[in-house]
VMD Tcl script that draws the C-alpha trace (Angstrom):
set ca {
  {32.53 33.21 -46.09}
  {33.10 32.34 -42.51}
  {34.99 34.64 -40.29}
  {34.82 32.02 -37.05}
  {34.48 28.12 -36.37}
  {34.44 26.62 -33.32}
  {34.26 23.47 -31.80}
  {33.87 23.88 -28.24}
  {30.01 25.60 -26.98}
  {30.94 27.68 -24.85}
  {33.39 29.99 -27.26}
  {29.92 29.90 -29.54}
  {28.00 31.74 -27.00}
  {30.43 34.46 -26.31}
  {29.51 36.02 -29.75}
  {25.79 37.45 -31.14}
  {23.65 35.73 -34.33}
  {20.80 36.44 -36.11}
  {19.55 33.05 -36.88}
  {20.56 29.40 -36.21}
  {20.69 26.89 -39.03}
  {20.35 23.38 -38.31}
  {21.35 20.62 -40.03}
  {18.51 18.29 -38.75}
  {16.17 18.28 -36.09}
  {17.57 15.91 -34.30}
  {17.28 15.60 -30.19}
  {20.96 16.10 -30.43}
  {20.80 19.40 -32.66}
  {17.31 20.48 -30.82}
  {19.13 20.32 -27.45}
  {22.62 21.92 -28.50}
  {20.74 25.09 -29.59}
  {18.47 24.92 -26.83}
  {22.00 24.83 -25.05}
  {23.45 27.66 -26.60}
  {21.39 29.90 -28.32}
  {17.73 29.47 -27.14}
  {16.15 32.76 -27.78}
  {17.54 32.69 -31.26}
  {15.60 32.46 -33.99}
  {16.12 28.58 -36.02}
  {15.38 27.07 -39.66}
  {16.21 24.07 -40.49}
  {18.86 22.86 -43.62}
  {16.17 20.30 -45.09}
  {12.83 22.48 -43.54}
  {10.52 20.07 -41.36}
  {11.63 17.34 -44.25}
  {14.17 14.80 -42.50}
  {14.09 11.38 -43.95}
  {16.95 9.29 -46.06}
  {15.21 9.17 -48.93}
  {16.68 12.62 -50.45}
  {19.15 13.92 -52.76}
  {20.45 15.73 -49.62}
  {23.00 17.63 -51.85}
  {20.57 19.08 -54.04}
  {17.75 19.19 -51.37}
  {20.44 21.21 -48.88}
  {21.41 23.47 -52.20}
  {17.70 24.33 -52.99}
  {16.73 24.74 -49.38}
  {19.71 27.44 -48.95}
  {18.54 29.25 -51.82}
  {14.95 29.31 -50.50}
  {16.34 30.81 -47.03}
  {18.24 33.82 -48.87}
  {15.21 34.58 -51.19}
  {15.77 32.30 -54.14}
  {18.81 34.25 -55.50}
  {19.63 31.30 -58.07}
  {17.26 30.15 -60.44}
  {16.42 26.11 -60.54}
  {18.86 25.74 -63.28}
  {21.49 27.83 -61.89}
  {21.10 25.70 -58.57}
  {20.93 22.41 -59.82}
  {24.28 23.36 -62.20}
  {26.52 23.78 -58.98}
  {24.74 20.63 -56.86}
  {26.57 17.93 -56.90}
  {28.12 15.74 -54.96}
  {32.07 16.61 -56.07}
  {34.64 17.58 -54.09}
  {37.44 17.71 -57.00}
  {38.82 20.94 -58.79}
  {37.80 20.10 -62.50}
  {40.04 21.56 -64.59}
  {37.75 24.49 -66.44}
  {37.61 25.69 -62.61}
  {41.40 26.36 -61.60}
  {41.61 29.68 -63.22}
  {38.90 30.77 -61.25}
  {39.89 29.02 -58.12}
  {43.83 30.63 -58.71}
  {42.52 34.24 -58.72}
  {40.81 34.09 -55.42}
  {44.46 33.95 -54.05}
  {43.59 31.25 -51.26}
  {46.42 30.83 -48.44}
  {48.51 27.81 -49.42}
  {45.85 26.13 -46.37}
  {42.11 26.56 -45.43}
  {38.74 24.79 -44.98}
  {35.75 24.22 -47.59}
  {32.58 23.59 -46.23}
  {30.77 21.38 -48.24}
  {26.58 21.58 -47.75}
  {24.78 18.48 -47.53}
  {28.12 16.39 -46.36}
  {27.49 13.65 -44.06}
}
mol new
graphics top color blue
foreach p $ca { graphics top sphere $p radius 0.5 }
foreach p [lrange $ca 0 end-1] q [lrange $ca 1 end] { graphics top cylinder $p $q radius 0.2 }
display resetview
């Protein structure tokens, strides 16, 4: 879960991370960090790989399972990858006892 979000760089700097993860490496993303953050260590969402031609949901799913250690097996991962944002039904007793505030933010891996 995320405890901060911010959209201006100079409230990102105020605060201390362990590791920087990009969503491409992009001259745009390459020279934000650089920026911000640039003795902090960086991976990137999609490794060195950065073309169109990619499931990016399940590539971005897989590739955040690599980082932490490959907590989820293939089939566990490639259960939860998709490219849905809707509450199916089977899920909204689970979703009703996390006790969400009546407003928040999903993040959504591999979004574009």
């Amino acid at each position: 879960m995320f405890s901060r979000i911010f959209t201006q760089k100079a409230d990102v700097a105020q605060h201390k991370y362990d590791l920087v993860i990009l969503d491409s490496f992009s001259t745009r993303s390459i020279n934000i960090k650089t920026q911000i953050l640039p003795l902090n260590p960086v991976v990137g969402m999609f490794g060195y790989y950065n073309r169109s031609e990619v499931n990016r949901v399940l590539f971005s799913f897989n590739r955040m399972n690599q980082l932490l250690g490959y907590v989820n097996s293939e089939t566990e991962v490639n259960k939860v990858a998709r490219p849905s944002m809707a509450i199916e039904i089977n899920n909204l007793p689970f979703v009703e006892e996390l006790n969400l505030l009546s407003s928040y933010i999903a993040i959504a891996l591999g979004g574009e």
